[in-house]
N, C-alpha and C positions, 0 to 999 in steps of 0.2 A: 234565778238569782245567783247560784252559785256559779253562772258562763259571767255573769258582771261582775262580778271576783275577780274570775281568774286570768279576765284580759286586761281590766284593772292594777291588778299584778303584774301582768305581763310587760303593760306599757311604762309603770316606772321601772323595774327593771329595764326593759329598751336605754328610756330617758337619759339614768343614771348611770349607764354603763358606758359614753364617749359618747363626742360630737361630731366623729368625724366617721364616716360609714364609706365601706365599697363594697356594691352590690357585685354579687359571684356571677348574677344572668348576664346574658350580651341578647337577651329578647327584650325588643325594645316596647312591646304592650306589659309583659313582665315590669320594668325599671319603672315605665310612665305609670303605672299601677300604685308602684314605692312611692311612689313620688305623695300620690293623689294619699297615702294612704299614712303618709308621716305627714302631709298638714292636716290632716283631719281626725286624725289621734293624737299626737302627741305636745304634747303642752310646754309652746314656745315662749312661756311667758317668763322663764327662768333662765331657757339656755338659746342658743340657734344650734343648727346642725349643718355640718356639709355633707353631703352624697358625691359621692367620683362613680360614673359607670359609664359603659361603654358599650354599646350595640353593634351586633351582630346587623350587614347592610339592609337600611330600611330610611325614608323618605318622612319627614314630620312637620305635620300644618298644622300653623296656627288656630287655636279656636275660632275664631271668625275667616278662616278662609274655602277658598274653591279649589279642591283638588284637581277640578281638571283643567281652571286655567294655571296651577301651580308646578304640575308633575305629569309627566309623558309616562301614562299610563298603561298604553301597550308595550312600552318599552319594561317598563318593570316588572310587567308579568311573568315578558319571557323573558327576564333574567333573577326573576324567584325573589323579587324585593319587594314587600310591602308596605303599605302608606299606614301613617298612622295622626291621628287625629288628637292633640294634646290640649291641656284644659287652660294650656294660658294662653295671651295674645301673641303679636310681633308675626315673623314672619317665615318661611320654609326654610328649611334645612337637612341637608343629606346625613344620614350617621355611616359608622362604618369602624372596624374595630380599631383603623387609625385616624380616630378623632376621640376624645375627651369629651364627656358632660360634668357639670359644676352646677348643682342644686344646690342653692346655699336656702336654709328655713330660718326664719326669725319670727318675732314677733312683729305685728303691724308698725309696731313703733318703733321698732329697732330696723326693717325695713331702708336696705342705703344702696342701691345698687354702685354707687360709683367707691362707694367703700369695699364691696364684694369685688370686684373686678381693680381694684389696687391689690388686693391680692393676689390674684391672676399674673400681674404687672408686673411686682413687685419680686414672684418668685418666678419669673422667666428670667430677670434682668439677674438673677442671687443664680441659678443654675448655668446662664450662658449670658456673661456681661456683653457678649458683642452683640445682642438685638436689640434693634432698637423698635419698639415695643411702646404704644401710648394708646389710654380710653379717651374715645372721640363722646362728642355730646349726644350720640344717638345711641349710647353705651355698648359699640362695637369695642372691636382691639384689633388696631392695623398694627402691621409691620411697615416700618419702612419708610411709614405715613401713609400709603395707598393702599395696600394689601390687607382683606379681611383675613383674621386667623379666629377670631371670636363675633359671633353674634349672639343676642341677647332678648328674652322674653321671660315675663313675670306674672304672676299673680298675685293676687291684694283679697284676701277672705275680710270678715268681718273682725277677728283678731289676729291672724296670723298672714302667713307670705311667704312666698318663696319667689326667685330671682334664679332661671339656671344659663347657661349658657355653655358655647361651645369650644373646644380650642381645637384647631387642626395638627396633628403633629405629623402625623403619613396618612392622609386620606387617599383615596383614589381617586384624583382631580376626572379623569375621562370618566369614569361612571355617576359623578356628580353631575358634568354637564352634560352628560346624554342623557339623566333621568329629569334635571330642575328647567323643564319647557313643555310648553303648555301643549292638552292633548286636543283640546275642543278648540276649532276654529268660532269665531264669531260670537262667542259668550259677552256678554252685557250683565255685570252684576256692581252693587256695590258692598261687596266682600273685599275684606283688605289685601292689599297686591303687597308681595316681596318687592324689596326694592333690590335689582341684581347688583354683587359689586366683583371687583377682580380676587381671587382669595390666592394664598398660598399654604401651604406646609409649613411646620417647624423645621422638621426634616430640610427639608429643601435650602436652609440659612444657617441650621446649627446643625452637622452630619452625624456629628457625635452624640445629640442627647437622645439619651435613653427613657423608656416609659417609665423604669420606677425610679429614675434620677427625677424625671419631670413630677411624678405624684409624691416625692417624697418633700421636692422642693414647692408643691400644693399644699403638704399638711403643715412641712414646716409655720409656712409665712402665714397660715389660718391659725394656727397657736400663736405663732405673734401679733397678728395684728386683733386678735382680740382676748389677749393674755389668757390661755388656754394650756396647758400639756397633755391633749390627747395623741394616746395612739391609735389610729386606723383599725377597724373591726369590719370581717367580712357578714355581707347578711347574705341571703337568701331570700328574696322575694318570693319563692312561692312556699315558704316554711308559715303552712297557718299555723301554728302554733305561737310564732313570732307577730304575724300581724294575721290575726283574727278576720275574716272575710276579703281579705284580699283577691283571691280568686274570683269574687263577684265583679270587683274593682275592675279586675283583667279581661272580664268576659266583655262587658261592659265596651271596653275601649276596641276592641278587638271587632264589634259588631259591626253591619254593617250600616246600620241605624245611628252610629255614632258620628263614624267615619266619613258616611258621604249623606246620612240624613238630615246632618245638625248644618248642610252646606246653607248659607244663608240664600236667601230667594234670589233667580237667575233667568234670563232669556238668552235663547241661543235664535241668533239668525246668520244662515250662513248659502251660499251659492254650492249646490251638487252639480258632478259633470257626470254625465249620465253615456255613455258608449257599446255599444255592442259591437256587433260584426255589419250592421246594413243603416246604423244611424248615428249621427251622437246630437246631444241637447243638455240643457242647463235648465234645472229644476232650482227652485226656492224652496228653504225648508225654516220655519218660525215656532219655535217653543218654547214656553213657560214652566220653567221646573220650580217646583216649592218643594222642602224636605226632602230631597232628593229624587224624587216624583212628574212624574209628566204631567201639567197641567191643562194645557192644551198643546194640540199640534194643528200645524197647517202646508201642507204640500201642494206647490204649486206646479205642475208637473205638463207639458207640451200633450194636449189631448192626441196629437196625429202618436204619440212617442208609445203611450199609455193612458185606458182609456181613465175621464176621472174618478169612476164608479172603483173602482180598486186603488186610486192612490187615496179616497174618502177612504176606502175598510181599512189602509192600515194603519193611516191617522188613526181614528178609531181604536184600532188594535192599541194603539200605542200609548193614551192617555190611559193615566191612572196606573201605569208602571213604573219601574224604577227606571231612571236615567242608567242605563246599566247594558251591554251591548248584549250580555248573555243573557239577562231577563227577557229584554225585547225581544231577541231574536227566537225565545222559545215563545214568546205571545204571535208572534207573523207567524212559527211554524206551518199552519193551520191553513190559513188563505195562501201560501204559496203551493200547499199540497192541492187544493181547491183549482189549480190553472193547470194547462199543457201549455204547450208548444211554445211558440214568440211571446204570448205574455208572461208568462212563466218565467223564462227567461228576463223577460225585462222586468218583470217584478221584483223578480232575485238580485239585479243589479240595482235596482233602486233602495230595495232594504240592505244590501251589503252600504250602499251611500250614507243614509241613516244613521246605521249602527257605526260606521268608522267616527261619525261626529261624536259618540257617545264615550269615544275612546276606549 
């Protein structure tokens, strides 16, 4: 009784002390965590709040999407960025600590996306009158009228809401497009697809604005436009003290069960080119992943290449695993130790094929 006290306490305090928050992390399972964890405490029926935070580089799908036809997966490993898996809809987007997030919370009913994003608007055009700057009906924000600087995804709880979005001010444009493309050939789902557009920088049109000219003219125009005077309050997302279980919140989105479990159901069919040093041939490979899981597998593989009694075991091997290259390839470990010589060889080549599909 007395922990429902004193987080009870805690959260009017939170509440009553501004609306207007900038998280200190730049981890983006940290922020997404804040996120999950002020609509689900705190009581939007009085006030809204905006969040400003900014992630340290990492890749973020949609609830309803497929990470691997969304994000180049070997690419991001080996350059130390990870994906992460967010609880509302819309569609992928790169972070990076030159880009801006904007979690505006309200109540269901107070819920207005094209009012949150005239804000946005409103103080790019009050900091730097020469861009030109407009929210399209997909509640983007181009520059220019073609250029994305903002994309946009929300949630709708049963009372409350949140609407966050992005703004680009120096992102790294080459590490966006060499991470946002797809790692699996030949995937078949109906998980919702990004729809790609050209983006740009703030930086890149206004040289001169500064990040806390730019947050300063974010809290300004969020005071005005919904008659407010808060000042800006640093939090800490992983301060349980502040938010009571958040760490669970974190672990949570962090997993791997979240990330690529929650992927909505998918078939991959796609053509292997198979080559050694005395042959080459073209293998067919058909799979059913559910929860992120192999459903069924079927390898159709040149009997003279390999015989089919081994491309059956690693089928086999392979159902009821994760879609995951390092899972698999510690489940084959076993039947490749099991071969010598030329098959062995050609065994190794055909499971290195597999697993590149797996990204």
């Amino acid at each position: 009784m007395s922990n429902i006290r004193r987080s009870s306490s805690l959260l009017r305090r939170f509440t009553c002390r501004t609306e207007v928050l900038k998280s200190q992390s730049t981890d983006v399972f940290q922020n997404l965590a804040l996120e999950d964890w002020i609509d689900a405490n705190v009581d939007l029926q009085q006030r809204g709040v905006l969040l400003l935070w900014r992630n340290r580089p990492a890749v973020v799908i949609g609830r309803h999407q497929n990470p691997w036809t969304e994000c180049n997966l070997p690419a991001m490993r080996r350059m130390g960025i990870p994906v992460a898996r967010r609880r509302s809809g819309g569609g992928t987007v790169f972070h990076d600590l030159g880009n801006l997030n904007l979690t505006f919370f309200a109540s269901k009913k107070e819920y207005d996306r094209r009012r949150n994003l005239k804000v946005v608007t409103e103080a790019l055009r009050r900091v730097s009158p020469a861009l030109d700057v407009q929210a399209t009906d997909r509640f983007d924000i181009l520059l220019n009228g073609h250029l994305k600087i903002s994309g946009t995804a929300s949630r709708l709880s049963r009372k409350s809401s949140y609407h966050h979005c992005t703004l680009l001010h120096s992102a790294d444009r080459s590490a966006l497009s060499a991470v946002l493309r797809p790692s699996c050939p030949g995937i078949h789902s109906n998980a919702t697809p990004s729809v790609p557009s050209p983006v740009a920088n703030l930086l890149d049109h206004a040289p001169t604005l500064q990040w806390e000219e730019l947050l300063d003219g974010l809290v300004h125009q969020y005071n005005a436009e919904f008659g407010l005077s808060s000042a800006s309050s640093l939090v800490d997302p992983t301060d349980e003290s502040t938010f009571p279980d958040i760490s669970r919140m974190e672990k949570e989105l962090r997993s791997w069960d979240w990330t690529f479990g929650k992927t909505p159901k998918f078939s991959v069919q796609t053509q292997l080119e198979l080559t050694d040093s005395s042959a080459r041939c073209s293998a067919q490979l058909h799979m059913e992943v559910k929860n992120g899981l192999v459903q069924s597998c079927e390898l159709q593989v040149p009997a003279d290449w390999l015989p089919a009694r081994l491309s059956g075991e690693l089928t086999d091997s392979l159902v009821g695993e994760r879609f995951c290259p390092q899972r698999a390839a510690a489940g084959v470990a076993a039947l490749l130790r099991a071969q010598s010589g030329e098959l062995q060889s050609r065994l190794h080549i055909l499971c290195d094929a597999v697993m590149s599909v797996m990204g």
